[in-house]
FIFI-396138 format. One record per residue (C-alpha): residue number from 1; residue in three letters; x, y, z negated. Coordinates in Angstrom, 2 decimals, padded with zeros to 5 digits. Each point is the difference from the previous one (the first is absolute). Example, Ala and Ser with C-alpha at 12.3 -4.5 7.8 and 13.67 -1.06 7.14 Angstrom:
REM residues 2
@resi->1 | resn->ALA | east->012.30 | north->-004.50 | up->-007.80 .
@resi->2 | resn->SER | east->001.37 | north->003.44 | up->000.66 .
//
This chain:
REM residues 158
@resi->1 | resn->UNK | east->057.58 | north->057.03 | up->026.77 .
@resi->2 | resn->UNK | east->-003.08 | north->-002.37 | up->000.00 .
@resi->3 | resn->UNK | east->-001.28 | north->000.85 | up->-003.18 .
@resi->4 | resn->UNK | east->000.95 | north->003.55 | up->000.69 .
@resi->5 | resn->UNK | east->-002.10 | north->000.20 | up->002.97 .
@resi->6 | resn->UNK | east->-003.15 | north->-001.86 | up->-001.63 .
@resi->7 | resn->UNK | east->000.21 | north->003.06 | up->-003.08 .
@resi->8 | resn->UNK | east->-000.28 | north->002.34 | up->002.68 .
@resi->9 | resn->UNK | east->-002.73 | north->-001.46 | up->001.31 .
@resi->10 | resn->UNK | east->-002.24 | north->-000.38 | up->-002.28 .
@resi->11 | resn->UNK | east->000.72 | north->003.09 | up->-002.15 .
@resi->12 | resn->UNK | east->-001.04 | north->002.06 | up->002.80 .
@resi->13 | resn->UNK | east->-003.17 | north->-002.25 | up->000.82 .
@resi->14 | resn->UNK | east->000.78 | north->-001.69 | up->002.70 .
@resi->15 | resn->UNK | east->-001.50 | north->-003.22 | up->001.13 .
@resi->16 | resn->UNK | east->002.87 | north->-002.85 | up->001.19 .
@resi->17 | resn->UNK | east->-000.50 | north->-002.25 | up->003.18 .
@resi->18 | resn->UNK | east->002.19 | north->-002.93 | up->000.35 .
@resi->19 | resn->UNK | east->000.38 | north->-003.60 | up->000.34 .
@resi->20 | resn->UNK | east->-001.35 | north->-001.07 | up->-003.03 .
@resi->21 | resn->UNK | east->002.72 | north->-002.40 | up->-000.24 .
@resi->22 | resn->UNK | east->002.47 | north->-001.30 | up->-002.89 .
@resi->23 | resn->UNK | east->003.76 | north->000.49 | up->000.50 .
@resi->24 | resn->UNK | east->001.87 | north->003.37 | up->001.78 .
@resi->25 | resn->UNK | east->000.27 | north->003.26 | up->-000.94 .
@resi->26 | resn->UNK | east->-003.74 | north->000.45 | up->000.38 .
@resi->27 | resn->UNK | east->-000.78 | north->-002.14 | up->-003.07 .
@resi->28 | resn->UNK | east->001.90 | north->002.64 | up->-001.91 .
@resi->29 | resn->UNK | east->-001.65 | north->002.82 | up->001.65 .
@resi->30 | resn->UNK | east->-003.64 | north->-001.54 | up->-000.27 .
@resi->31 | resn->UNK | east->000.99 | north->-000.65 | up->-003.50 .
@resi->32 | resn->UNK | east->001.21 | north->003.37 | up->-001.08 .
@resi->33 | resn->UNK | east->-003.01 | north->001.88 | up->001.97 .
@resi->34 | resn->UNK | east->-002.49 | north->-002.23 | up->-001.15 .
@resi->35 | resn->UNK | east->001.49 | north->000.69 | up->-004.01 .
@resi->36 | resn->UNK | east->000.07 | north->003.38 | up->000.93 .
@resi->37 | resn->UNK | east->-003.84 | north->000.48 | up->000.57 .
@resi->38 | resn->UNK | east->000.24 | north->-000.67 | up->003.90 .
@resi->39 | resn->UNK | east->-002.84 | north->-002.19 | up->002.06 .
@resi->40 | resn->UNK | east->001.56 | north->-002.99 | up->001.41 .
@resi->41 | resn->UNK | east->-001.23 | north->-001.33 | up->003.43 .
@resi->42 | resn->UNK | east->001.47 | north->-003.00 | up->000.92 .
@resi->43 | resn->UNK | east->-000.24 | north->-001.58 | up->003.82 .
@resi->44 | resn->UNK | east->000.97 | north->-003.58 | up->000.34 .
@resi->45 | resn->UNK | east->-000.48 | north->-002.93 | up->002.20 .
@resi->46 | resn->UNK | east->-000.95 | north->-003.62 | up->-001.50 .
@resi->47 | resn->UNK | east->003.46 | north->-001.79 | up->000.88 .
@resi->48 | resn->UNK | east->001.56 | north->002.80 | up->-002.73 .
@resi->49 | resn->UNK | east->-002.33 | north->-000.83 | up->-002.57 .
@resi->50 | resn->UNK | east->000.18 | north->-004.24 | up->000.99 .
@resi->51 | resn->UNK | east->003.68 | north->001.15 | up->-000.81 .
@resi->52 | resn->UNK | east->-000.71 | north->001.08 | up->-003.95 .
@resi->53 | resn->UNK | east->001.14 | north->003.59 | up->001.42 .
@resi->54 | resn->UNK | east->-003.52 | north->001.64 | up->-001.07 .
@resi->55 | resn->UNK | east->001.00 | north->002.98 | up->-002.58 .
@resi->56 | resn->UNK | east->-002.26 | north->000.52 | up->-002.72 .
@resi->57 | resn->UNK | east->000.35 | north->003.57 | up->000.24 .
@resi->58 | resn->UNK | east->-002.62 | north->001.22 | up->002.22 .
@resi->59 | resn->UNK | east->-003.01 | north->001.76 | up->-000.22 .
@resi->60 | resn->UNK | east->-001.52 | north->-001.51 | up->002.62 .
@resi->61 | resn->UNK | east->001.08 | north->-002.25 | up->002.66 .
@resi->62 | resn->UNK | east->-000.68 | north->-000.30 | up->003.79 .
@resi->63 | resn->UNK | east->000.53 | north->-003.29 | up->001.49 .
@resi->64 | resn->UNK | east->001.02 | north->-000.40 | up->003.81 .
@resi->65 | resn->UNK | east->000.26 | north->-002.75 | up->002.24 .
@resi->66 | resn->UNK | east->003.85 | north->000.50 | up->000.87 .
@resi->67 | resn->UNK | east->003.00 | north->002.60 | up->000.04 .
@resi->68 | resn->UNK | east->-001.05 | north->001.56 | up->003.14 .
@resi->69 | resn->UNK | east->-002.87 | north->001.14 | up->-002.05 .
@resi->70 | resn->UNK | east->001.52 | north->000.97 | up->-003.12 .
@resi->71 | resn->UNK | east->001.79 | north->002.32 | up->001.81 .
@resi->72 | resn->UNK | east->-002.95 | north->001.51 | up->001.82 .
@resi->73 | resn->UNK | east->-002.27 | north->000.23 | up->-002.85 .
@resi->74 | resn->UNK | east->003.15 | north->001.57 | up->-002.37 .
@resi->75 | resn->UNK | east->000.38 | north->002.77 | up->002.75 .
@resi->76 | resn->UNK | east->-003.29 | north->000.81 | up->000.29 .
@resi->77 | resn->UNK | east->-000.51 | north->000.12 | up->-004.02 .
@resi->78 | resn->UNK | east->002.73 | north->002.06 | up->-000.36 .
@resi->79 | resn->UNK | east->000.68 | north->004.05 | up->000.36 .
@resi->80 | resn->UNK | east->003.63 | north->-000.62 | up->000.51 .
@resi->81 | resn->UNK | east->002.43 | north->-002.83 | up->000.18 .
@resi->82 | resn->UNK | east->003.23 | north->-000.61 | up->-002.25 .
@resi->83 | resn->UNK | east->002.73 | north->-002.06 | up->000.68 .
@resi->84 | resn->UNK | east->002.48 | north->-001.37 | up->-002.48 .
@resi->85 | resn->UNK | east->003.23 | north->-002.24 | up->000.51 .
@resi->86 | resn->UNK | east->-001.80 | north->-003.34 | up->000.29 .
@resi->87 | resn->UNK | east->000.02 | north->-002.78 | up->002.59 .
@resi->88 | resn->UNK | east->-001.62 | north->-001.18 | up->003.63 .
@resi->89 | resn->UNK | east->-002.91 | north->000.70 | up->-001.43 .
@resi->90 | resn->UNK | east->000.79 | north->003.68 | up->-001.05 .
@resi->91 | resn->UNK | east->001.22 | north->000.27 | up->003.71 .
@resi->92 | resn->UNK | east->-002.38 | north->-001.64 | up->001.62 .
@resi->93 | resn->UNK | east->-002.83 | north->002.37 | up->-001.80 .
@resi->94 | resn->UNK | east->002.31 | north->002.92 | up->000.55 .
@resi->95 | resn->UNK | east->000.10 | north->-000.38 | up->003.88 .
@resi->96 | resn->UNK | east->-003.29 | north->-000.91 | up->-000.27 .
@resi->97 | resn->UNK | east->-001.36 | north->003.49 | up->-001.01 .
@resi->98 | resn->UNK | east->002.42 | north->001.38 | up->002.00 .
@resi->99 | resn->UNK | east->-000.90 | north->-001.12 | up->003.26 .
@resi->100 | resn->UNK | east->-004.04 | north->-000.25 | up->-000.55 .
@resi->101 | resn->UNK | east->001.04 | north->003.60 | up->-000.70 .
@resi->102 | resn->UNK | east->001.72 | north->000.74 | up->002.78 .
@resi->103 | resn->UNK | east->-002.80 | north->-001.01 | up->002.62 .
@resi->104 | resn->UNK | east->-002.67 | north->001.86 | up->-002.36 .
@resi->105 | resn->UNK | east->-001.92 | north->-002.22 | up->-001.95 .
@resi->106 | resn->UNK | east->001.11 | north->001.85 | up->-003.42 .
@resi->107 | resn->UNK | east->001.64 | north->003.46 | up->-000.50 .
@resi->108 | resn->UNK | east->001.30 | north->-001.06 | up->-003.50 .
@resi->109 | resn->UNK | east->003.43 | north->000.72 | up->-001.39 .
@resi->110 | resn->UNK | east->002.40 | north->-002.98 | up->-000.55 .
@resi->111 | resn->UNK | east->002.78 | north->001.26 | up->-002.37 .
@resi->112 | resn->UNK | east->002.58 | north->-002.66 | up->-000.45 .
@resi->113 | resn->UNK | east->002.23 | north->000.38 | up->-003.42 .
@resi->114 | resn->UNK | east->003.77 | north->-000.83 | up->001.01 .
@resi->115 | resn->UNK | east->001.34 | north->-000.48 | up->-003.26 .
@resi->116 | resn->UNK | east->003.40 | north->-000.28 | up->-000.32 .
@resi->117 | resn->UNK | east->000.48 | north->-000.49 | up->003.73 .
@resi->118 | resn->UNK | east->-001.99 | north->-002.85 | up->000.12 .
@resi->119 | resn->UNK | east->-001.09 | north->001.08 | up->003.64 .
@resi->120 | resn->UNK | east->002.84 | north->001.38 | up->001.42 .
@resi->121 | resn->UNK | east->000.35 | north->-002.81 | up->002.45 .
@resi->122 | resn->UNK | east->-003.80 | north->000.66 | up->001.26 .
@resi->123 | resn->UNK | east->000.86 | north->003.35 | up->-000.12 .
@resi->124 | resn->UNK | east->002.88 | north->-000.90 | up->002.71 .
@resi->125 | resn->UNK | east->-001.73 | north->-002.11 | up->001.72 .
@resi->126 | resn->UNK | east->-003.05 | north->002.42 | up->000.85 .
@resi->127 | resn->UNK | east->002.64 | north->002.74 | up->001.11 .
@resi->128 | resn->UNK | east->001.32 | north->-002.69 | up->002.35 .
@resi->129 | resn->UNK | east->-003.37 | north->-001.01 | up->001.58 .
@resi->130 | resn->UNK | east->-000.20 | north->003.97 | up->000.71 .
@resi->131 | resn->UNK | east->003.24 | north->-000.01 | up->001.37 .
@resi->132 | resn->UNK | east->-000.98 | north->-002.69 | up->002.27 .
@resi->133 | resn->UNK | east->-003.43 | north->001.66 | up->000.95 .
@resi->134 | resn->UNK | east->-001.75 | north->-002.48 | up->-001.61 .
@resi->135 | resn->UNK | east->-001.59 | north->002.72 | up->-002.62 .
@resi->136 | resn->UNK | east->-000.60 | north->003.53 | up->001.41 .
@resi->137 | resn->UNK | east->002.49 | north->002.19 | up->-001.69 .
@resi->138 | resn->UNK | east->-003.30 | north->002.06 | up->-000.80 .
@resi->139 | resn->UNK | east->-001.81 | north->-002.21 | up->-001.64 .
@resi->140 | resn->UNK | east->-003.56 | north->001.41 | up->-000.70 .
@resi->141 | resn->UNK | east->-000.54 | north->-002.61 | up->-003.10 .
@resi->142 | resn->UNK | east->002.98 | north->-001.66 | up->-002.32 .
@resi->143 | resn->UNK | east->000.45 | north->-001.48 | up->-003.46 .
@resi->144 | resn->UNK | east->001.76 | north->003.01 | up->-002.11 .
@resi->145 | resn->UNK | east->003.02 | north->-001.40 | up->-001.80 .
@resi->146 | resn->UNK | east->000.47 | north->001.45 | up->-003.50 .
@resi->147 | resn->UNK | east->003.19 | north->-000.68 | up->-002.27 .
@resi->148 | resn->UNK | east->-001.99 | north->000.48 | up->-003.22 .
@resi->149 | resn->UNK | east->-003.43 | north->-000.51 | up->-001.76 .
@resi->150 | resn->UNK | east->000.36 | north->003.66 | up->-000.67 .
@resi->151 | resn->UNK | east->000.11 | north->000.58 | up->003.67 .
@resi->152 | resn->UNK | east->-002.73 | north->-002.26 | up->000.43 .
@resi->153 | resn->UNK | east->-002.57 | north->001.26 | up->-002.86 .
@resi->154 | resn->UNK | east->000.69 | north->003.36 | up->001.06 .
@resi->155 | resn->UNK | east->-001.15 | north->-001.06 | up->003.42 .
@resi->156 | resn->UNK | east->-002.73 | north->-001.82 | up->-001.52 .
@resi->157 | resn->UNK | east->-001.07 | north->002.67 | up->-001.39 .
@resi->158 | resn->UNK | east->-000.67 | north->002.57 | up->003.09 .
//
């Protein structure tokens, strides 16, 4: 899936935005894209590179003081966010976009690849928070799931 997604993005020109960080499934799509002809961008705050986590990959690098950062300056590099089965940190940048989206400060599309169910139970979870009233059941901005990376190039491509 990782290298998968990093062909895709760099046969069709793209530029990639991430972490700029060793280990995950981004490695393998910063990898792929950057083999495939891609520009690689990576965003990363000193305690990850103290860590040896610094990839080698990128085409140039922006460093940040912290996380909080990262995030910001990620989101406002990017056209569009994708989200792959990954960790807090996936999560944490996921809700991240989402709610800076939802009170305005981007109008960027967070598409969040649930491969092979991997976020089914976040899926749940967001139905129940609507159930409670805790998300309007008319959302006016939401991460779209997808079940594929065909789903999610051919929404990528739009």
């Amino acid at each position: 899936m990782g290298d998968a997604l990093g062909l895709w993005i760099g046969s069709h020109g793209h530029t990639l935005i991430y972490g700029g960080a060793t280990g995950g499934l981004m490695s393998r799509v910063s990898n792929a894209a950057k083999a495939a002809g891609a520009h690689v961008v990576g965003v990363i705050p000193p305690r990850i590179i103290a860590a040896g986590r610094l990839a080698d990959n990128c085409d140039y690098l922006i460093e940040v003081n912290n996380m909080s950062e990262r995030k910001q300056r990620m989101r406002d590099e990017a056209d569009v966010m994708v989200c792959l089965p990954g960790s807090y940190g996936t999560l944490d940048e996921m809700m991240d976009a989402t709610s800076s989206a939802i009170v305005g400060e981007h109008h960027k599309p967070t598409y969040v690849l649930n491969y092979k169910g991997f976020y089914e139970p976040l899926m749940t979870q967001i139905e129940l928070m609507k159930s409670l009233q805790f998300i309007p059941q008319d959302e006016h901005y939401k991460p779209l799931f997808v079940d594929s990376l065909d789903e999610l190039e051919e929404l990528l491509n739009c």
